[in-house]
N, CA, C and O atoms as a DFTB+ gen file, in Angstrom:
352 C
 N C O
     1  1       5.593       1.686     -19.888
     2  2       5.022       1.116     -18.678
     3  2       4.003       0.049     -19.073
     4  3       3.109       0.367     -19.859
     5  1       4.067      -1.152     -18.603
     6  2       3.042      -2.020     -18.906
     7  2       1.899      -1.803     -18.318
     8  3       1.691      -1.343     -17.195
     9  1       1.039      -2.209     -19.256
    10  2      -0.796      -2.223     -19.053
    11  2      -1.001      -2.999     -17.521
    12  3      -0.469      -4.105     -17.425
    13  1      -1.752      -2.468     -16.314
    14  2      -1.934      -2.977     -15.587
    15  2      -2.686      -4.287     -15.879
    16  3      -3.179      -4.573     -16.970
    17  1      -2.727      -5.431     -14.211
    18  2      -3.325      -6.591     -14.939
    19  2      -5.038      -6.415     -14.397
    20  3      -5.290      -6.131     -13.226
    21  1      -5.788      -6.563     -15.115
    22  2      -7.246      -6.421     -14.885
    23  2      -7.611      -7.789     -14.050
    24  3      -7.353      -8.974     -14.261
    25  1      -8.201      -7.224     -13.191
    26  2      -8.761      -7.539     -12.176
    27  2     -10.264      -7.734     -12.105
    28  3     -10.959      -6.719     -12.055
    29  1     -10.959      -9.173     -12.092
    30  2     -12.567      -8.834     -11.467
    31  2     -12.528      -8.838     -10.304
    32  3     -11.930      -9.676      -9.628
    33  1     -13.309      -7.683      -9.796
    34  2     -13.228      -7.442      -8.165
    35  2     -14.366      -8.236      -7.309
    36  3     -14.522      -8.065      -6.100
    37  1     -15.095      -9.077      -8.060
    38  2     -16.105     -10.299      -7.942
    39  2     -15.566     -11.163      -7.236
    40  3     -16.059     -11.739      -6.265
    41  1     -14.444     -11.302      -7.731
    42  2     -13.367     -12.910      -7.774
    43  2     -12.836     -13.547      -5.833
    44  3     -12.549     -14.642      -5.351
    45  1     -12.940     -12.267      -5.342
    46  2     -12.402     -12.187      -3.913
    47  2     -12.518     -11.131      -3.268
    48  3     -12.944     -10.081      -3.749
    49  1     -12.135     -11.300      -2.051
    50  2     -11.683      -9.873      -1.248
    51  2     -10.395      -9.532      -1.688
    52  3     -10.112      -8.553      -0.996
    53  1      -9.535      -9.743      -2.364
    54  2      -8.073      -9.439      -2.428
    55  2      -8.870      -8.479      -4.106
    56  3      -9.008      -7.288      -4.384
    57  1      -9.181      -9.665      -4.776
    58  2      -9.011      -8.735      -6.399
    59  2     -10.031      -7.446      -5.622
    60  3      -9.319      -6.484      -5.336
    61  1     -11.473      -7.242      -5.244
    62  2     -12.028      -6.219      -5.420
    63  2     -10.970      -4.881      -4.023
    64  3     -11.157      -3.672      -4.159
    65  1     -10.379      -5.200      -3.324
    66  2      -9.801      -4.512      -2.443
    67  2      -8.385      -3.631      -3.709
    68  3      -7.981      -2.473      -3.602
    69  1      -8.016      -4.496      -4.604
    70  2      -6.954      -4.268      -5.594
    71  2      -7.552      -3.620      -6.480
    72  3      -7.245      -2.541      -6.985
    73  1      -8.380      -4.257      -6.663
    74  2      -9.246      -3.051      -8.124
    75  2      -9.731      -1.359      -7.875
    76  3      -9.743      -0.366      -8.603
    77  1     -10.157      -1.665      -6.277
    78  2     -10.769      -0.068      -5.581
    79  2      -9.815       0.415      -5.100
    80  3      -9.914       1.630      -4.928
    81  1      -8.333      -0.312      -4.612
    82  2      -7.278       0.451      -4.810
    83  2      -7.002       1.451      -5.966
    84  3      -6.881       2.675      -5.918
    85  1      -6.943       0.695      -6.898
    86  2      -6.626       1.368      -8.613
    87  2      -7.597       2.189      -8.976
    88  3      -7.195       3.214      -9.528
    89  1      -8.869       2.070      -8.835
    90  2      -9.336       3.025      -9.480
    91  2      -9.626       4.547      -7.989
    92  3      -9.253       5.665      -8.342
    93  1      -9.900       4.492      -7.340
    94  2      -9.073       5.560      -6.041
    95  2      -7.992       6.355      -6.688
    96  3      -8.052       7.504      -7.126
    97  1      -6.712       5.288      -6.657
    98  2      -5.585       5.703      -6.991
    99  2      -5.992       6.795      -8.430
   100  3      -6.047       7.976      -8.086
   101  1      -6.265       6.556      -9.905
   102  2      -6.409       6.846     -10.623
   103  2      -7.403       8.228     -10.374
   104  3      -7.025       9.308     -10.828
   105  1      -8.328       8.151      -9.837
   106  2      -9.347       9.297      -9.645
   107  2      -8.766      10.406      -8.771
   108  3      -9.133      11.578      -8.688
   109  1      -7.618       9.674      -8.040
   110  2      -6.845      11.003      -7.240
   111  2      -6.057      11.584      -8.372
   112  3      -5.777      12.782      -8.425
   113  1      -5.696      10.679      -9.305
   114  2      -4.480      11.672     -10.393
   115  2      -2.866      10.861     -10.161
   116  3      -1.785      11.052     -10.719
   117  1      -3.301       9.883      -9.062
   118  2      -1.599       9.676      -9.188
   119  2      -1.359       8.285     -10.050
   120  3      -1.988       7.310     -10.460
   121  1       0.092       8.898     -10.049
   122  2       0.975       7.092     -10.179
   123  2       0.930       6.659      -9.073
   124  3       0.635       7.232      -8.024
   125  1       1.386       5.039      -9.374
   126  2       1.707       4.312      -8.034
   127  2       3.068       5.014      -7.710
   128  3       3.274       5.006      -6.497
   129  1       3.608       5.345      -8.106
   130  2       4.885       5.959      -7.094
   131  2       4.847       6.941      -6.550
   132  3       5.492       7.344      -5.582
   133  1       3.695       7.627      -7.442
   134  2       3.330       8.826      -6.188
   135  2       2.223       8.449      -5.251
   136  3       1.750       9.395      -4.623
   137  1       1.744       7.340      -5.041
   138  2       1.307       6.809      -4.324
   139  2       2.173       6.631      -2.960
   140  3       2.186       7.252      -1.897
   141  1       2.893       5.508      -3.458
   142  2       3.847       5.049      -2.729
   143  2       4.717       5.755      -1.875
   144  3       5.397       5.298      -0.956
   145  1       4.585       7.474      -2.464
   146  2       5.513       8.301      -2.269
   147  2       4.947       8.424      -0.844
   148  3       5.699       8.223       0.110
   149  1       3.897       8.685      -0.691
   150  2       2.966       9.453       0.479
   151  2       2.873       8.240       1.618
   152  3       2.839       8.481       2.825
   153  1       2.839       6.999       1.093
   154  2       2.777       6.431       2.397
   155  2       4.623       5.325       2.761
   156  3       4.894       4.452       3.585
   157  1       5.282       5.873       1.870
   158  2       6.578       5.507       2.257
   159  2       6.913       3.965       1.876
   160  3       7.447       3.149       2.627
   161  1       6.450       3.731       0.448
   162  2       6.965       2.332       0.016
   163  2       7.178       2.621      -1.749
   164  3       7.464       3.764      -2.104
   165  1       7.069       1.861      -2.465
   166  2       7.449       1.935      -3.768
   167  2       6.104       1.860      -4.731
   168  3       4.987       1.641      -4.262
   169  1       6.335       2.053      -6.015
   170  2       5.227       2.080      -6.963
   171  2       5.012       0.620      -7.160
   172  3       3.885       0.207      -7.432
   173  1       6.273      -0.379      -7.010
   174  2       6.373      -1.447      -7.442
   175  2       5.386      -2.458      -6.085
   176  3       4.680      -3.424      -6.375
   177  1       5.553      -2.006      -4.869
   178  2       4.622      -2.444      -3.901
   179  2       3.555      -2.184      -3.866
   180  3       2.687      -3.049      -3.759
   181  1       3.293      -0.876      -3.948
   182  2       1.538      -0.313      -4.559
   183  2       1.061      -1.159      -5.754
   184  3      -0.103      -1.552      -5.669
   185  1       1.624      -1.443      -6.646
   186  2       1.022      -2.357      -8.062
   187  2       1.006      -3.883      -7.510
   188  3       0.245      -4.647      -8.103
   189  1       1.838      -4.452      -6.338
   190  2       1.816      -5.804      -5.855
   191  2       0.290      -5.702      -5.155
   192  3      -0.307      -6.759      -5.359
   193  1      -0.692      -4.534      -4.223
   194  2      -1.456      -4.582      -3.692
   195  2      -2.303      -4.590      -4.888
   196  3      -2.993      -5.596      -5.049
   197  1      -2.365      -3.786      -5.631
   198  2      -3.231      -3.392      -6.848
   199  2      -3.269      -4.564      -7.939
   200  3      -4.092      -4.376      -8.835
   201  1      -2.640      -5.547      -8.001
   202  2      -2.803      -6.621      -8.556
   203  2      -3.257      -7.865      -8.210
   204  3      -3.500      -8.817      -8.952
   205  1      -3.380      -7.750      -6.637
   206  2      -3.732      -8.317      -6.038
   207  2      -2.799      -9.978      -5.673
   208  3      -3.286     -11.074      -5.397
   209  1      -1.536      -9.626      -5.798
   210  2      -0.350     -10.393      -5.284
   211  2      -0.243     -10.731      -3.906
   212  3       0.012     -11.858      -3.481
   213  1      -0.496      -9.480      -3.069
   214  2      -0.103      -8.849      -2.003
   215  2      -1.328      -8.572      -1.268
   216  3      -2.208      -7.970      -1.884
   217  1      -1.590      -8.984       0.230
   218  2      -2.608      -8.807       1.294
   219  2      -2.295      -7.634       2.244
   220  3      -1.702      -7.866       3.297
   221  1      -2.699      -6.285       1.885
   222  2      -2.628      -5.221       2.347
   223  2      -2.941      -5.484       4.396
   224  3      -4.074      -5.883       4.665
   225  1      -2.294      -5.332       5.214
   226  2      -2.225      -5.382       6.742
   227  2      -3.133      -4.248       7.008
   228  3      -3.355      -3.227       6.357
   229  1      -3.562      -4.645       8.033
   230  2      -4.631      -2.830       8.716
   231  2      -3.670      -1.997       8.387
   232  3      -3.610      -1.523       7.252
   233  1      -2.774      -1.704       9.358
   234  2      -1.865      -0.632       9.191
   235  2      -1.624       0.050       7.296
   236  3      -1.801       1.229       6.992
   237  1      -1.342      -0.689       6.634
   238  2      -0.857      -0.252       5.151
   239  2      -1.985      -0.098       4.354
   240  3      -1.841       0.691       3.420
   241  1      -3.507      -0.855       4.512
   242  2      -4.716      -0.581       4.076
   243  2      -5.098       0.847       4.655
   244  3      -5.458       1.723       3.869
   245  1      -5.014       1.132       6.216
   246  2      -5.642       2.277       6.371
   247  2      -4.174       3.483       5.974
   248  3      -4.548       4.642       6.154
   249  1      -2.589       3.388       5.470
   250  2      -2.837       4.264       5.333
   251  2      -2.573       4.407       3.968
   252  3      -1.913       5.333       3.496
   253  1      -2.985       3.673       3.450
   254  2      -3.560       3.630       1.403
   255  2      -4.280       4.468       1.239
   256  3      -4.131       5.285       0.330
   257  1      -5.503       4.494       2.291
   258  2      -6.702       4.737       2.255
   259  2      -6.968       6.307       2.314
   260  3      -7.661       7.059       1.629
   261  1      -5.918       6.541       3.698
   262  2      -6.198       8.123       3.353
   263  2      -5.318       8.395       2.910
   264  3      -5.154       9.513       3.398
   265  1      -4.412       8.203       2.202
   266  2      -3.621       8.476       0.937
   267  2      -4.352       8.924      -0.022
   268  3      -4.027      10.078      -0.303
   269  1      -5.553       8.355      -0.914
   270  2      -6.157       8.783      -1.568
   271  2      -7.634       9.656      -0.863
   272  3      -8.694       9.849      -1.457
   273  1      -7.383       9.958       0.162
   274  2      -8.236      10.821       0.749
   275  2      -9.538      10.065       1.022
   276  3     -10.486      10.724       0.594
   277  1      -9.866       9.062       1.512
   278  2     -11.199       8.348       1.584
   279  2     -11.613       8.761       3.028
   280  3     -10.809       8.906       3.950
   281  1     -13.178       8.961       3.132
   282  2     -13.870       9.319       4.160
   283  2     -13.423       8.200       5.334
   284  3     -12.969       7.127       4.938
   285  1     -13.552       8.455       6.818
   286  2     -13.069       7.491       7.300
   287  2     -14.393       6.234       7.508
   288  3     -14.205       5.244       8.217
   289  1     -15.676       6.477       6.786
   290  2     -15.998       5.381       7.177
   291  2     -16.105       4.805       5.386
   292  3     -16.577       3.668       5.396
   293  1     -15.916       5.100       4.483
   294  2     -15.011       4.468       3.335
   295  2     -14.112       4.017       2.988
   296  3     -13.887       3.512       1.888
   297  1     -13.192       4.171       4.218
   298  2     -11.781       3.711       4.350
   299  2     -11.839       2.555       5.795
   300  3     -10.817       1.934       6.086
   301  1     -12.362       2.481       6.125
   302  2     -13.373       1.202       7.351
   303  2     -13.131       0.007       6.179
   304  3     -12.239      -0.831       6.042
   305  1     -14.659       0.407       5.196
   306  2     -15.234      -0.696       4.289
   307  2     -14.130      -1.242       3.143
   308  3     -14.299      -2.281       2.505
   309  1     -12.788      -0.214       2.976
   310  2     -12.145      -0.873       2.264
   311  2     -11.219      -1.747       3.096
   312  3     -11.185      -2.936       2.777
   313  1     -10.605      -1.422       3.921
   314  2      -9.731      -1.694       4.921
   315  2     -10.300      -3.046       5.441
   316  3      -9.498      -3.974       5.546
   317  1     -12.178      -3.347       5.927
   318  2     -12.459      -4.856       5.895
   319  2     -12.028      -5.514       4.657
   320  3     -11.186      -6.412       4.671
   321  1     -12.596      -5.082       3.573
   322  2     -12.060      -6.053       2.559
   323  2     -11.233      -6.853       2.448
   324  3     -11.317      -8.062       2.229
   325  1      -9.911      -5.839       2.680
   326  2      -8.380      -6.752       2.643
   327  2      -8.582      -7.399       3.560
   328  3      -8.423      -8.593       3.304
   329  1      -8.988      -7.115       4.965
   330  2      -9.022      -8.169       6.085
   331  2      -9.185      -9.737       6.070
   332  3      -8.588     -10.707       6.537
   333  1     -10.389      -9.472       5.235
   334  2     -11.190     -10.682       5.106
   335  2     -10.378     -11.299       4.270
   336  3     -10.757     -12.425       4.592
   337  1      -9.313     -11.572       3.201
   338  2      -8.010     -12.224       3.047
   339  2      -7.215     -12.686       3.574
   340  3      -6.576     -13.714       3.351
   341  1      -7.152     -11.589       4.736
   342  2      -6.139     -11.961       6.232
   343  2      -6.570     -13.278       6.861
   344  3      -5.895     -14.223       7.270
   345  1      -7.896     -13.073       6.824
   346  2      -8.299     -14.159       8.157
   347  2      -8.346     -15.851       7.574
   348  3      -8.273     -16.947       8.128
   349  1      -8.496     -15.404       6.242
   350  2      -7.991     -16.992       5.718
   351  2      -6.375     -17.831       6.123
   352  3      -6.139     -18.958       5.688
């Protein structure tokens, strides 16, 4: 499996929304496919958000979010993040 691509989460709302994806993800214990598993897309789409390729929508940010179990007002502050990508 290749080395994910490192991310400064400084850089934007997309890299730091991708980076607190990954490390979430990681602190829950999963892969991205078992990620992916829970909210019904692929490992390969979870690593497009997590790399920050890809502009996570409300809908797929919030349910990332409690995917990895985030409080709902921790899952608010991540869920703006990606937004603020959107609105560009």
């Amino acid at each position: 499996m290749p080395q994910p691509k490192y991310l400064d989460p400084y850089t934007d709302a997309r890299s730091f929304y991708g980076s607190e994806l990954r490390r979430l993800r990681e602190a829950a214990g999963m892969s991205r496919s078992e990620l992916g598993d829970k909210v019904f897309c692929s490992g390969t789409y979870i690593g497009l958000f997590e790399d920050a390729a890809l502009v996570a929508q409300y809908r797929s940010a919030y349910d990332l979010a409690r995917a990895v179990a985030l409080s709902p007002e921790a899952s608010l502050a991540l869920i703006a993040s990606a937004a603020e990508d959107c609105d560009r």
